[in-house]
N, C-alpha and C positions, 0 to 999 in steps of 0.2 A: 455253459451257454448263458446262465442268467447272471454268473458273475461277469462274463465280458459285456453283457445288457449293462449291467450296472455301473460298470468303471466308464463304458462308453456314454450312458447317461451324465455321467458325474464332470466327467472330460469336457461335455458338450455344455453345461453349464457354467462354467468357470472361461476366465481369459485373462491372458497375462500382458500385462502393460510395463512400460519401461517411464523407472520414473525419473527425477529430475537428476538422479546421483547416479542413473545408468545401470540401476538394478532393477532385475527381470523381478516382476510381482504378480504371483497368482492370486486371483480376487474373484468373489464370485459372478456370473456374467451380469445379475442385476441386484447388487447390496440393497440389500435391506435396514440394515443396520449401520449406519456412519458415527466414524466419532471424529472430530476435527479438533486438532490441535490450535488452534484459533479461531474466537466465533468472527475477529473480522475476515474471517473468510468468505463470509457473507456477502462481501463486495465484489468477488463473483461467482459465488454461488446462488446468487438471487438473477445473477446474469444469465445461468445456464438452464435453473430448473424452474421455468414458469411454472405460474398458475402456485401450489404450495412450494416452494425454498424447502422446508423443513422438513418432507413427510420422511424424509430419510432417516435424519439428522436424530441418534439418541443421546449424541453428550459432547461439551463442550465448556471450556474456560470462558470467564468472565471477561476477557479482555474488552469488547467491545463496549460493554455498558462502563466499563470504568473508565475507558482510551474515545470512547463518542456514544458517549450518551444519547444526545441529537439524534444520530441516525439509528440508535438502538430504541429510540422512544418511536420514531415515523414506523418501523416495523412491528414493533409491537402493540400498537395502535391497529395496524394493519393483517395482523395474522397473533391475535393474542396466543396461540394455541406456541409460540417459541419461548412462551414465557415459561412452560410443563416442561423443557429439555433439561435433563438434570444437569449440571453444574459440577465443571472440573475445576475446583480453583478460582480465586478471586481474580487473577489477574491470567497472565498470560502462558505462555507452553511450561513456564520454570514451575509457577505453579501445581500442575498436574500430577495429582495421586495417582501412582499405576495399578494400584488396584483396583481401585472405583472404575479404571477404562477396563479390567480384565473383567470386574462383575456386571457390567452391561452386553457383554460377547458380541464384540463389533467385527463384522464382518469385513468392515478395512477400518484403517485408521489414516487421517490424512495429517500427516505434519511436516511444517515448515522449514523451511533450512534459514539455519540464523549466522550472524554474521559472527561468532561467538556461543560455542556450547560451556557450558556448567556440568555441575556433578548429576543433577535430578533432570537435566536431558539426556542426559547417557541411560542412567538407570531407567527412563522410559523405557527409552528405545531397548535396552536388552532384556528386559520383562517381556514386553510385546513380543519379542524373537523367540525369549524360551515358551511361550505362552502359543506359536505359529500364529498370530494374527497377522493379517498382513497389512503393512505400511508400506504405503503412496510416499514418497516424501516429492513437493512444489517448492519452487523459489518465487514470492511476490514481492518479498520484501532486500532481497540483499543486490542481484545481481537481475535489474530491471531489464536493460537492453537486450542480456543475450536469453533469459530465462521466462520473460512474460509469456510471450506467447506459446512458448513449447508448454510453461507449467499450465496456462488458458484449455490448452487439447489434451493433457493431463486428465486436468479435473473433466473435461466433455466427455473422454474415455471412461471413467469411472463411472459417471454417470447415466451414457449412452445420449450425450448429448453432444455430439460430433458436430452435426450442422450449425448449430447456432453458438459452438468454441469456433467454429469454421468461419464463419460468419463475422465475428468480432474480432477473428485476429486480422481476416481482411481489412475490415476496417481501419481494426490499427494500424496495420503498416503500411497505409494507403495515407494517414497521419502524417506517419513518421518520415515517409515517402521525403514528402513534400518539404519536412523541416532540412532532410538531408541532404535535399538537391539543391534548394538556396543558399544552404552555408557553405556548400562545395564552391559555389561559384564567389565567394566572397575572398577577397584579398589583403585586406586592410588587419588590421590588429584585434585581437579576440578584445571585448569588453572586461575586465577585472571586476570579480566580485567579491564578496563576504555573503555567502550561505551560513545564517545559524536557526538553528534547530531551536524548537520549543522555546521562542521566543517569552521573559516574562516567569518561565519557572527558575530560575537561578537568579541570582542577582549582581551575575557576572557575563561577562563575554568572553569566548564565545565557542560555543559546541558546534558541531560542524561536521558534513559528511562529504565525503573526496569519493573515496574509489568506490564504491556502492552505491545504493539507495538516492536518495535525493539529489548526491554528486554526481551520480552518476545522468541524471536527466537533465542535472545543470553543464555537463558539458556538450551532450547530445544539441543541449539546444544553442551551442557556441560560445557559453561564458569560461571565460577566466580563473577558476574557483583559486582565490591567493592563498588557501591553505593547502593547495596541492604541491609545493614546493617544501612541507615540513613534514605532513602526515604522510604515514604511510597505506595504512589500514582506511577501511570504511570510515570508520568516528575517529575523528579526533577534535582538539580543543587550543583554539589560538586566546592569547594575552592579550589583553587591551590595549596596551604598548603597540605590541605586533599590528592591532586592527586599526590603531592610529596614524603609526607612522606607515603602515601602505597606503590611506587612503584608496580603497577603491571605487570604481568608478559607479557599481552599484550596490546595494544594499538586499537583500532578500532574506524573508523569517520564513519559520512555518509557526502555525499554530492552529489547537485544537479546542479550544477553551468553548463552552456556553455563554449563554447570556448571563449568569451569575456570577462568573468567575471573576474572579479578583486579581489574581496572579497569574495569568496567562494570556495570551493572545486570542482574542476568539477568532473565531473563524468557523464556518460548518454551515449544515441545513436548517437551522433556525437562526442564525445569525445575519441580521438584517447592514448592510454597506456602512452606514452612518455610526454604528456599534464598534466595528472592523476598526475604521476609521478612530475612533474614540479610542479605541483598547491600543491600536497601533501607539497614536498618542503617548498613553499615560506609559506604555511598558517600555518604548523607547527612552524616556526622560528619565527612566530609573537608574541606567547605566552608563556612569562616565566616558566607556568607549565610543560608544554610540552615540551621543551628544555630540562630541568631536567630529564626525564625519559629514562631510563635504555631501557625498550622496544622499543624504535625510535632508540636507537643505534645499539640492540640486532637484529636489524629486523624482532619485533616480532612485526610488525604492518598490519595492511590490512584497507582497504579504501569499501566501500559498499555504493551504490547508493540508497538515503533517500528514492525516492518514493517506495521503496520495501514492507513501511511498509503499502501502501495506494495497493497493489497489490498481487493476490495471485502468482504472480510468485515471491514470496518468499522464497521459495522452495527450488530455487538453493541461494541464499544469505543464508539460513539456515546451507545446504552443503556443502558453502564456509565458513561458520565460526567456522563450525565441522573440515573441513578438515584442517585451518590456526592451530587450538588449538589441533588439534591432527593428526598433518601427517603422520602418519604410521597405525594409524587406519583407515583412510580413503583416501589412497595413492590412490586405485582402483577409489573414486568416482569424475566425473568429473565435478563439478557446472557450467560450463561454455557450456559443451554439454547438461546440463539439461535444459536450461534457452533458448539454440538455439532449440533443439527437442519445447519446448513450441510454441515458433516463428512458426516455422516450420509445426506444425500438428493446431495449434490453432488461428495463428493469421494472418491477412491481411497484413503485413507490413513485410520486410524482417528484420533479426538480423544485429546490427551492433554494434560498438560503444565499450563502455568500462562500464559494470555494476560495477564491484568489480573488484581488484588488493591488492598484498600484493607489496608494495612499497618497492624498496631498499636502506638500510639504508644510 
């Protein structure tokens, strides 16, 4: 009798959740112990666990303070206590010693699905397995459209924060709603663009994302992407040649740089418009393909802050890049007030800063 007390106690504290790879995961029913395969997961996990983010939270990779500083200072300012989480690694999930996550005895571990694994993601993952820990794995970063929101109720799961994953995913697709019934109705020719990534770190053009991540929001929101006729995969990377002789019709960067940066685009939450504007500037002028193009004159350009694609508040960057390629279709919608309401109803940290800007020519 006291052994079936005990298995039935044991039963009744655990639940199994299905994660983003369709694998059944026993976890216990309220972890205490989290290790997260990326600390920008924070972007939403600040969304779901009011009041402290962290109290869970015993270890995590550097990525955030090295990939947005900005937003890793506004938090840290704000809950000094994320500063004490030990530290997997200077950068991002490649980084991660698997034993330092097995000497912390994490009660789940949440890791991300990448567009692309290595040898030291594998070996995580099967230390974890022979180790029984259990791993969550989320999609925020590769496979936006079909994966946000399920990974959103994911994480809520995990955390016994259902209503307010509930909550934000309405939102979202109350968003996206709107983006996809406008462009349904539309007849005319998709706009052509050039989407390149990390504007300002290479000194070439141009790096570029199609079938995933940021290409995947740039078609959502009815552009053109002219590298989707060469690439096949997520990333790939067009010729300056190539970016000249299409000429397309728009121009769009991302970038994540500070106010000190020198070689990159800034953009972020302490990054004031006229900065933006400035950095747009000098890091466009750097590169001969991009000189060439009609749309930097045309001022059919717009500038969009990279970590969007590691964040569901991509939302409003989707509605900014609806509304850049068709203003008069979406003259009504505001991406800038979508993105503050988010802040606002969701998140611990006030709005600031400069996400996206259409630069002038």
């Amino acid at each position: 009798m006291a052994l079936f007390l005990l298995l039935l106690s044991s039963h009744a504290l655990a639940k199994t959740i299905t994660d983003i790879d369709g694998n059944q995961v026993t976890i216990p029913d309220n972890p205490q112990r989290i290790v997260l395969g990326e600390s920008r997961m924070l972007y939403t996990l600040a969304m779901l666990e009011p009041g402290d983010p962290f109290k869970y939270i015993v270890g995590w990779p550097q990525d955030l303070k090295k990939y947005d500083s900005q937003t890793w200072d506004i938090f840290a300012r704000q809950f000094p206590q994320m500063l004490k989480i030990p530290t997997l690694g200077s950068g991002g999930i490649n980084d991660i010693n698997p034993e330092q996550v097995l000497a912390l005895k994490p009660d789940v571990v949440i890791l991300p699905s990448l567009a692309r694994y290595d040898d030291g993601d594998l070996r995580l993952a099967a230390m974890l397995k022979a180790a029984h820990i259990p791993v969550v794995k989320i999609d925020l970063r590769v496979h936006l459209l079909k994966n946000t929101t399920r990974s959103v109720a994911i994480f809520g799961e995990v955390l016994n924060q259902q209503a307010r994953a509930n909550a934000f995913n309405d939102f979202y697709r109350a968003h996206m709603q709107v983006i996809q019934q406008r462009l349904a109705s539309y007849q005319g020719p998709k706009p052509t663009v050039l989407l390149q990534l990390h504007l300002g770190r290479r000194n070439e053009c141009c790096v570029t994302a199609v079938k995933g991540s940021l290409g995947e929001l740039l078609n959502a929101a009815g552009g053109d992407n002219i590298a989707s006729k060469t690439v096949q995969g997520v990333f790939g990377r067009l010729s300056e040649e190539t970016v000249i002789a299409t000429q397309p019709e728009y121009y769009i960067a991302t970038g994540a740089g500070d106010n000190d940066a020198q070689s990159a685009l800034k953009l972020g939450p302490a990054v004031a418009p006229q900065a933006v504007q400035s950095s747009f500037n000098a890091m466009t002028a750097k590169q001969n393909g991009l000189r060439e193009l009609k749309a930097l004159r045309n001022g059919h350009a717009a500038v969009i802050w990279m970590n969007f694609y590691l964040s569901p508040w991509h939302i409003a960057a989707t509605e900014f890049m609806a509304k850049t390629l068709y203003p008069d279709r979406f003259k009504d919608v505001e991406p800038e007030q979508t993105l503050k309401q988010i802040f606002h109803d969701y998140l611990p940290i006030p709005y600031s800063g400069t996400y996206f800007l259409q630069p002038q020519p």
